[in-house]
ZABAFI-466760 format. One record per residue (C-alpha): residue in three letters; x, y, z. Coordinates in steps of 0.25 Angstrom, whole numbers. Example, Ala and Ser with C-alpha at 12.3 -4.5 7.8 and 13.67 -1.06 7.14 Angstrom:
2
<aa=Ala, X=49, Y=-18, Z=31>
<aa=Ser, X=55, Y=-4, Z=29>
***
This chain:
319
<aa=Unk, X=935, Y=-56, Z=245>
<aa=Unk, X=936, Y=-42, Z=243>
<aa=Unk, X=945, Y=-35, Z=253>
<aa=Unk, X=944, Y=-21, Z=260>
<aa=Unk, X=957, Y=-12, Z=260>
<aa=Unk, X=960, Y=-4, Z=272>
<aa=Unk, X=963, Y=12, Z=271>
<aa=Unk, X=976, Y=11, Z=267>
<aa=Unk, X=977, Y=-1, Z=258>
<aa=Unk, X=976, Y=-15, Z=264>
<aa=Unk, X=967, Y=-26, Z=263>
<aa=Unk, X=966, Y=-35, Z=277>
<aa=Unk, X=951, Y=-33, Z=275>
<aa=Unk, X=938, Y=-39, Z=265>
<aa=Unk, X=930, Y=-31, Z=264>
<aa=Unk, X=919, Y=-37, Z=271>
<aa=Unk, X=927, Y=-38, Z=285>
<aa=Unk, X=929, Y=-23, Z=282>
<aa=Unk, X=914, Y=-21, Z=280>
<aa=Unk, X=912, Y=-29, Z=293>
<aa=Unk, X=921, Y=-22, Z=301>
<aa=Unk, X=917, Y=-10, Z=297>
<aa=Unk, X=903, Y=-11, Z=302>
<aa=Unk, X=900, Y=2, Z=313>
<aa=Unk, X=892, Y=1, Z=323>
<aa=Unk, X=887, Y=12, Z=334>
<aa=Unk, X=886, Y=1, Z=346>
<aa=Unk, X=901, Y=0, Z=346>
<aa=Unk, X=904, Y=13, Z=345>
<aa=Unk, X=894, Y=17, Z=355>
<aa=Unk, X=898, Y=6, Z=367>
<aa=Unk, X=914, Y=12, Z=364>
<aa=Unk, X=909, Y=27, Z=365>
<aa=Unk, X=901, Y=23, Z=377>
<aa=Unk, X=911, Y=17, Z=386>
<aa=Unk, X=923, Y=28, Z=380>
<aa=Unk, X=912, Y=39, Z=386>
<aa=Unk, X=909, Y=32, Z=396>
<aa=Unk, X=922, Y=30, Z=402>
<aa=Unk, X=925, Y=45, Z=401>
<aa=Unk, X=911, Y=48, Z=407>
<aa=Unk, X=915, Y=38, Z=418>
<aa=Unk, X=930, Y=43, Z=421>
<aa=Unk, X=925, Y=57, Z=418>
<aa=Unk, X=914, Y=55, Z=430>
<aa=Unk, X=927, Y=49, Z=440>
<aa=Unk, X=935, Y=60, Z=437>
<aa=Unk, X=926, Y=69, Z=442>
<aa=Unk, X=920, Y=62, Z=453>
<aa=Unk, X=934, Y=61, Z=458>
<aa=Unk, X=939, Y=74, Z=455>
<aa=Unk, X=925, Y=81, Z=464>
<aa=Unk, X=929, Y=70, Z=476>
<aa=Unk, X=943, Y=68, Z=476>
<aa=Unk, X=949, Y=78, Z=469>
<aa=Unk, X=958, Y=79, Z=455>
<aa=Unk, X=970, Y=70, Z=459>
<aa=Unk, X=960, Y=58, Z=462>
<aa=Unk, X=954, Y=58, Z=447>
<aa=Unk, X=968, Y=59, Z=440>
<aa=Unk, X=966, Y=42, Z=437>
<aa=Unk, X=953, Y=44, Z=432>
<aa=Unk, X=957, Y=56, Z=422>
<aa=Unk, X=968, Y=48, Z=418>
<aa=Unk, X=958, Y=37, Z=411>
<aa=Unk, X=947, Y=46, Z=408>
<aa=Unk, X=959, Y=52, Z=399>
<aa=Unk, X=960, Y=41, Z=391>
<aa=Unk, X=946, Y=39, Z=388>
<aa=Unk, X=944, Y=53, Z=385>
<aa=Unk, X=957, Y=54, Z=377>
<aa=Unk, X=951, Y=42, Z=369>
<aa=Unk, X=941, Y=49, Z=364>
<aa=Unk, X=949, Y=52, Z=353>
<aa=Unk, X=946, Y=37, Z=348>
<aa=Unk, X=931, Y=41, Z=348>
<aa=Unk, X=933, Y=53, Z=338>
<aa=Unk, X=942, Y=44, Z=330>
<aa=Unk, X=932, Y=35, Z=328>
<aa=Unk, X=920, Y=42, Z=326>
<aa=Unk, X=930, Y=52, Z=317>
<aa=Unk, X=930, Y=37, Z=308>
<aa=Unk, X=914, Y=37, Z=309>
<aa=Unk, X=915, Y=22, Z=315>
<aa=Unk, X=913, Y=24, Z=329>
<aa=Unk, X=898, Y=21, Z=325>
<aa=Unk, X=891, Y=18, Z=314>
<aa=Unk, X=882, Y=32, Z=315>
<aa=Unk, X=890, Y=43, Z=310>
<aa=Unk, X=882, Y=54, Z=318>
<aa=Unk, X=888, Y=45, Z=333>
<aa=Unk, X=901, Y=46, Z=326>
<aa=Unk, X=900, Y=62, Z=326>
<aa=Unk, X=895, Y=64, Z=338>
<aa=Unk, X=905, Y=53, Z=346>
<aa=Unk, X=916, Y=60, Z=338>
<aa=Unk, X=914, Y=74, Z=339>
<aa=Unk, X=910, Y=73, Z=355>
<aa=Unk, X=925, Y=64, Z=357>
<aa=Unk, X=931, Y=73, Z=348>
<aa=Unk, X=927, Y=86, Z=357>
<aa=Unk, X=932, Y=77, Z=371>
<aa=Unk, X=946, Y=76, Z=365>
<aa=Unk, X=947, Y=89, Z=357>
<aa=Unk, X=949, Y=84, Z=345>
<aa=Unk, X=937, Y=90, Z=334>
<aa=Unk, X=931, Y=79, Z=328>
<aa=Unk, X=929, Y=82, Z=313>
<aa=Unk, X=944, Y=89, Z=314>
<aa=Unk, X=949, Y=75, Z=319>
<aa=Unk, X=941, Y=67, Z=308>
<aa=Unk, X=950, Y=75, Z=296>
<aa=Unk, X=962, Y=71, Z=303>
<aa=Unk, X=961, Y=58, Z=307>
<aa=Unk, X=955, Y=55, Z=290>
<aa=Unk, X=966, Y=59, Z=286>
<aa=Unk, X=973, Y=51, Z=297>
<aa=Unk, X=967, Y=39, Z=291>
<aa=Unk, X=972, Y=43, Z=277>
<aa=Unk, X=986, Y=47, Z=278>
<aa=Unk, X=990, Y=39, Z=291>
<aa=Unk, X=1006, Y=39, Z=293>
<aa=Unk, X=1007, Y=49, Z=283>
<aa=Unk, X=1017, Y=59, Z=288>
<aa=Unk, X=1012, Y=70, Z=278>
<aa=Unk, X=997, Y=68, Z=279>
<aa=Unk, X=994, Y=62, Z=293>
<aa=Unk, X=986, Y=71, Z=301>
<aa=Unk, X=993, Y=62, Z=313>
<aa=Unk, X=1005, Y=65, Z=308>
<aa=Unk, X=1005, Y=78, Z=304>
<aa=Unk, X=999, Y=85, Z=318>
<aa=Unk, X=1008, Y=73, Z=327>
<aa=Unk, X=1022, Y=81, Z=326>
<aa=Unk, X=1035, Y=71, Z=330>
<aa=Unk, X=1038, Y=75, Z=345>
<aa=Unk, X=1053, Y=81, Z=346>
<aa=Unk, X=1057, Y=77, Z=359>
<aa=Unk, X=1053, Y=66, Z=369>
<aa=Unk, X=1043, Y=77, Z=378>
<aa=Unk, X=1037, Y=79, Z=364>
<aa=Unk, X=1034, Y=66, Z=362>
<aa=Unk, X=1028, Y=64, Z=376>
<aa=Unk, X=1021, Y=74, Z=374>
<aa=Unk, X=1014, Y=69, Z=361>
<aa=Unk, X=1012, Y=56, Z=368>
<aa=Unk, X=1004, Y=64, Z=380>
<aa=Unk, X=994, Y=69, Z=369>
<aa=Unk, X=996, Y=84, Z=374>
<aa=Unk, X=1002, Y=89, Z=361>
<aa=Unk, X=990, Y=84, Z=353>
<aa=Unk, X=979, Y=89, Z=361>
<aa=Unk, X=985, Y=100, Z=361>
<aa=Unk, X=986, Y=102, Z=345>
<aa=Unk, X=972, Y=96, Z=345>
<aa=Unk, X=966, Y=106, Z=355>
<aa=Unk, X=974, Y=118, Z=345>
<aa=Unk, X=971, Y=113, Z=332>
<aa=Unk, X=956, Y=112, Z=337>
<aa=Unk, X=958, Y=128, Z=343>
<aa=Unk, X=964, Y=132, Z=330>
<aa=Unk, X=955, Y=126, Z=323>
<aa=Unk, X=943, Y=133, Z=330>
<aa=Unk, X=948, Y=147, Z=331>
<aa=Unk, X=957, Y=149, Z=318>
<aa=Unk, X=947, Y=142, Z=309>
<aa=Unk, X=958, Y=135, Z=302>
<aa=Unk, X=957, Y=121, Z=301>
<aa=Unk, X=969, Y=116, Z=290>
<aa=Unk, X=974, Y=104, Z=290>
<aa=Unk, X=978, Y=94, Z=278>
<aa=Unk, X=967, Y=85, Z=286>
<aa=Unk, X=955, Y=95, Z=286>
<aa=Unk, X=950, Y=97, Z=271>
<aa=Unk, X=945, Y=110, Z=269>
<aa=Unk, X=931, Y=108, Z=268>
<aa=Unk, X=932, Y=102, Z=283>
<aa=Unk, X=939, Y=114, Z=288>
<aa=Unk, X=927, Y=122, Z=294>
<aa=Unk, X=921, Y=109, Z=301>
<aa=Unk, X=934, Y=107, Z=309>
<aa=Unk, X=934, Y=123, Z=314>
<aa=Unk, X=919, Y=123, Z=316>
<aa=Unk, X=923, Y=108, Z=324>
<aa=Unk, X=935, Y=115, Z=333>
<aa=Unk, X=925, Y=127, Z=335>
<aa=Unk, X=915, Y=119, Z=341>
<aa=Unk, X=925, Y=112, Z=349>
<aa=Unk, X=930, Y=123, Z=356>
<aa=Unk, X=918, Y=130, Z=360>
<aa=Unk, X=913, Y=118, Z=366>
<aa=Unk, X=925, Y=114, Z=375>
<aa=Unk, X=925, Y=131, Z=377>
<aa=Unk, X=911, Y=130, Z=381>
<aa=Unk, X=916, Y=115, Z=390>
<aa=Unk, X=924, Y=125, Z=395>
<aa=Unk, X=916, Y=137, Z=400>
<aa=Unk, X=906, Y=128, Z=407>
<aa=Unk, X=915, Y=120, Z=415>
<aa=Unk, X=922, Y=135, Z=419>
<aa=Unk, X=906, Y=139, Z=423>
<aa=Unk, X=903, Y=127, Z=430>
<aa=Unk, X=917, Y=127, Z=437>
<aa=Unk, X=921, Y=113, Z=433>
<aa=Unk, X=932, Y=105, Z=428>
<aa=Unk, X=924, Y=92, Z=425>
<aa=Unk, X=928, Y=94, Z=411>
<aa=Unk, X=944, Y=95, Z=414>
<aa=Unk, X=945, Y=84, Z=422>
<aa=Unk, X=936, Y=73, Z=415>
<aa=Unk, X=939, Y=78, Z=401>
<aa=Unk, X=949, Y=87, Z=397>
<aa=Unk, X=961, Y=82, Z=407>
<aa=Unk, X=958, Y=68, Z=403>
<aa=Unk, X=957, Y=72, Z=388>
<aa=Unk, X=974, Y=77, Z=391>
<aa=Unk, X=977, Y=66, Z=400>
<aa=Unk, X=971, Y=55, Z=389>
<aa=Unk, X=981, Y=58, Z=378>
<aa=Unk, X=992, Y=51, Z=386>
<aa=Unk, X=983, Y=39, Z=382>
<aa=Unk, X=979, Y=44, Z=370>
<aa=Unk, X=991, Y=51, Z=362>
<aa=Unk, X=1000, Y=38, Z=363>
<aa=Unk, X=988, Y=27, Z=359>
<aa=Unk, X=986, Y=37, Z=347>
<aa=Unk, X=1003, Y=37, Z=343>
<aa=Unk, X=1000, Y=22, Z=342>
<aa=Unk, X=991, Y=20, Z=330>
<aa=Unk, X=1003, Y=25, Z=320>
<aa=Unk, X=1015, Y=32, Z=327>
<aa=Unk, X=1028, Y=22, Z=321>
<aa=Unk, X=1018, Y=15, Z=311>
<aa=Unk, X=1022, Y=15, Z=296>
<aa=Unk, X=1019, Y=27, Z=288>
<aa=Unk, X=1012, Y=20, Z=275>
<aa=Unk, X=997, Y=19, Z=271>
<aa=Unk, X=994, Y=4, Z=278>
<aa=Unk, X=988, Y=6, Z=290>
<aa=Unk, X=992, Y=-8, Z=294>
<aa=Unk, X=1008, Y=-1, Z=297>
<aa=Unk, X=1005, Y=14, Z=299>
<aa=Unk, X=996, Y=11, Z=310>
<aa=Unk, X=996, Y=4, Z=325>
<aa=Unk, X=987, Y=-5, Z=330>
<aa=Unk, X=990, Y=-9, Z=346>
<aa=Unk, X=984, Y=-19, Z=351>
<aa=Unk, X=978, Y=-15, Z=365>
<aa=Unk, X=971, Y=-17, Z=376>
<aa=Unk, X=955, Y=-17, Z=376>
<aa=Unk, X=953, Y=-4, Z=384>
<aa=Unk, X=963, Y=3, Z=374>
<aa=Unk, X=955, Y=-1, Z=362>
<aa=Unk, X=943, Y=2, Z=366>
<aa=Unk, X=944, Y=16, Z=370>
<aa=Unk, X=952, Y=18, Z=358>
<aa=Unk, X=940, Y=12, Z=350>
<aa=Unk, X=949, Y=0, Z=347>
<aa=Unk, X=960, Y=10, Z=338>
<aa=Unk, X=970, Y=3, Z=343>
<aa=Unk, X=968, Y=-5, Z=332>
<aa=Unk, X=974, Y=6, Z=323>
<aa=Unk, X=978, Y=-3, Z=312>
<aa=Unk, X=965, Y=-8, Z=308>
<aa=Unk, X=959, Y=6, Z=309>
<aa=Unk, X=967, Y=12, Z=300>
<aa=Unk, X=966, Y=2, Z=292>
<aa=Unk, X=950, Y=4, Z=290>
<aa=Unk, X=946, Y=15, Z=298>
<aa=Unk, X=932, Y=11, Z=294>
<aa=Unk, X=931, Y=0, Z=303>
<aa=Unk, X=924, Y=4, Z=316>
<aa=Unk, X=932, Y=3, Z=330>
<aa=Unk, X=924, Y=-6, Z=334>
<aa=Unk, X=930, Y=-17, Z=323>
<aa=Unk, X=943, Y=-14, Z=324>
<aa=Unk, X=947, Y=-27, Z=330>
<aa=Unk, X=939, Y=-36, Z=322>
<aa=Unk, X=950, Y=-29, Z=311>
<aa=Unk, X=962, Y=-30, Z=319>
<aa=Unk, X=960, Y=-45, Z=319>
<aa=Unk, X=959, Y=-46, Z=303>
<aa=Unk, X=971, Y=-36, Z=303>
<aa=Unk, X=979, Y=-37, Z=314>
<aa=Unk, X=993, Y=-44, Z=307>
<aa=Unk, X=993, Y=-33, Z=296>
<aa=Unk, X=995, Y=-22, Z=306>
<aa=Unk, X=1011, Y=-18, Z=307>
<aa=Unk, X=1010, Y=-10, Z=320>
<aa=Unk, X=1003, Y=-16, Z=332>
<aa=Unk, X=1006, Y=-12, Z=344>
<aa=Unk, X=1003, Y=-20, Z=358>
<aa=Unk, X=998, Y=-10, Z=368>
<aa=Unk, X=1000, Y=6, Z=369>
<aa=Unk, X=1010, Y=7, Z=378>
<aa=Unk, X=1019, Y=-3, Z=370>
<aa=Unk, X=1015, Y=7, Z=358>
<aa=Unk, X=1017, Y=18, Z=364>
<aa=Unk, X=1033, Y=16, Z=368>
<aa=Unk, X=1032, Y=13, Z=352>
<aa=Unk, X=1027, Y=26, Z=347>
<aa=Unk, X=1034, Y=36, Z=357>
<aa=Unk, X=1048, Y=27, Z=351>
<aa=Unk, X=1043, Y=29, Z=336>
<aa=Unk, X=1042, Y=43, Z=340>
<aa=Unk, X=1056, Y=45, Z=346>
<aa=Unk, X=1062, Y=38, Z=336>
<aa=Unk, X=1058, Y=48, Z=326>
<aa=Unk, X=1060, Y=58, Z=332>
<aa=Unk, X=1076, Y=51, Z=334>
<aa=Unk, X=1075, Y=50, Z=318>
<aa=Unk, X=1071, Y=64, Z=316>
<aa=Unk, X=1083, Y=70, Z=321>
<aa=Unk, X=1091, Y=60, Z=317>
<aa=Unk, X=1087, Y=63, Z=303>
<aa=Unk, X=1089, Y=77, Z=306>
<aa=Unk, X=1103, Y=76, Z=313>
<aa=Unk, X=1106, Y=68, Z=299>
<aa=Unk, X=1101, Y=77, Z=290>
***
């Protein structure tokens, strides 16, 4: 029986459980992007409807959660960036492109990235992950990594930078790809500029308060579930110990589009969302790093990353 090896190496799969697994379908993807919507159209009409009666103060619950569906959008452009959201390529474009331009992150930038992501994970000198993350210095830097603020921030920059200089270098972005990701921030802009101008003509904050203050209040939600899927994980090539899997509950996973289990992506990032935990059951006591839950995860990662920091000046004090 001939076996199918994953990305980086291993076997834990024939080749007709991979072909079986790998079978994408537009009905799953569509129920998952019809309820993540609909949530935020849902929580987005509250918010509004509490804001025109009762005033600001009242809606603060309801902006809270509809910042952690928006925020979670992100696990829509990183599955239609894989192409296995749905089986139609053109749904996986349009899907991507419009959750990548409700988070601000452009979708054909984050597509290099995250490639090279996959090919280089936990490599220190080639990770894109790696190489924009810089190690917080001081406990307020490391809280305010884990409040997602710093990487909105270099998101929002990289994407004005791009758009207004023209340059677009990066050991991620090929040459030839260069002018797609400028032409891509550009067009970003001048719609969230043109967003902008109509709300100012129309005299309304719709938009700030069911969009954009739920898209900042969503990365405390957001920024610690992503340090999760490697932060303190071996650095080698098996995606079996340089990436988490956390076992969750049923909410968490699916409106993460079930990436919680890491692991089994990483592993064969060809394998739809949908069968993910069909996988995780074949593979699940070959994975090193499984953790139970995200707060339990959480108090992990935020200790890995003051231990290293503890280690870095100890190597220097040593030195």
């Amino acid at each position: 029986m001939s076996t199918a090896v994953t990305a980086t190496g291993e076997k834990p799969l024939t080749s007709a459980e991979l072909r079986a697994l790998s079978v994408r379908t537009n009905l799953q993807g569509m129920v998952r992007a019809a309820s993540h919507y609909g949530a935020i159209a849902l929580f987005g009409t509250l918010i509004w409807l509490t804001v025109s009666t009762y005033g600001l103060f009242w809606a603060i619950p309801l902006i809270v959660v509809q910042g952690y569906f928006v925020a979670f959008l992100f696990m829509v452009v990183h599955e239609t960036a894989h192409k296995t959201a749905f089986r139609s390529r053109a749904i996986n474009l349009v899907l991507g492109h419009l959750s990548s331009f409700a988070i601000g992150l452009p979708y054909e930038y984050y597509c290099l990235f995250h490639w090279d992501h996959h090919r280089y994970t936990q490599d220190p000198e080639r990770d894109p992950e790696l190489l924009v993350g810089r190690m917080p210095a001081t406990d307020a830097e490391l809280a305010i990594a884990y409040s997602g603020l710093r990487q909105v921030a270099f998101r929002i920059g990289l994407m004005l930078r791009h758009a207004f200089t023209g340059n677009a270098t990066a050991p991620w972005i090929p040459e030839g790809k260069r002018h797609i990701v400028v032409r891509e921030a550009r067009l970003y802009v001048v719609a969230y500029l043109v967003l902008l101008l109509a709300s100012l003509v129309l005299h309304t904050t719709l938009l700030l308060w069911v969009w954009i203050v739920p898209l900042i209040v969503g990365q405390l939600f957001l920024r610690p579930y992503l340090y999760a899927e490697h932060t303190g994980c071996d650095r080698t090539r098996s995606a079996f110990q340089n990436t988490r899997t956390t076992y969750t509950g049923m909410v968490t996973k699916w409106f993460a589009w079930n990436m919680p289990y890491h692991v089994e992506h990483h592993a064969y990032p060809s394998i739809p969302f949908h069968a993910l935990p069909k996988l995780n059951e074949i593979v699940d006591q070959r994975i090193v790093f499984r953790g139970r839950g995200y707060l339990a995860v959480t108090r992990e990662t935020w200790a890995w990353f003051r231990r290293q920091r503890r280690d870095q000046v100890q190597g220097v004090n040593g030195a």
